[in-house]
Residue, then its C-alpha position, 0 to 999 in steps of 0.5 A: x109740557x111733559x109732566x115731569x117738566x110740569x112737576x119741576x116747575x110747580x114744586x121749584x115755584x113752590x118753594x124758592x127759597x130751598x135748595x129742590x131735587x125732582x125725581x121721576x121714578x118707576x117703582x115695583x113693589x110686591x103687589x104692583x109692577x111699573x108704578x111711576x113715583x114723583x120725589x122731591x127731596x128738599x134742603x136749605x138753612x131755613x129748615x135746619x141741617x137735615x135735608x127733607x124727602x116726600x114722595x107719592x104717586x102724584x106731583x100734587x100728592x108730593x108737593x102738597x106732602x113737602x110743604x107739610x114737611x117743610x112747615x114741620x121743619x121751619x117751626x121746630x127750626x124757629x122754635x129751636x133758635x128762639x130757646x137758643x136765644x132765651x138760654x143766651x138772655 
């Protein structure tokens, strides 16, 4: 299996329940010429309106970088309704 499909395969498993875009990328910067970038960009209801992004110069670095983010996300989005609801009561 190719790394990128291995990369499609674990961050979809990793998150089910959102809305996942995989990217591979080659990126030059002004010190390093020709280095491969993994991004998954993230969205769905359950974390709110905006979409989230991670990128790193590994799958596991990425993943593992939008799980925090998606964690971040759902709480402030858990956290945002339960004060909507007090305001309600």
């Amino acid at each position: 299996m190719s790394d990128f499909a291995d990369f499609r395969t674990k961050a979809r498993a990793a998150f089910p329940d959102l809305n996942v875009s995989v990217m591979l990328y080659d990126k030059e910067t002004a010190t390093v010429s020709g280095l491969i970038y993994y991004r998954l960009k993230a969205a769905g209801m359950k974390i709110g309106a905006a979409g989230l992004t991670a990128e790193a110069t590994s799958p596991a670095e990425a993943i593992t970088s939008m799980i925090r983010l998606v964690a971040q996300a759902r709480r402030a989005t858990r956290a945002a309704a339960e004060a909507a609801m007090h305001a309600r009561s």
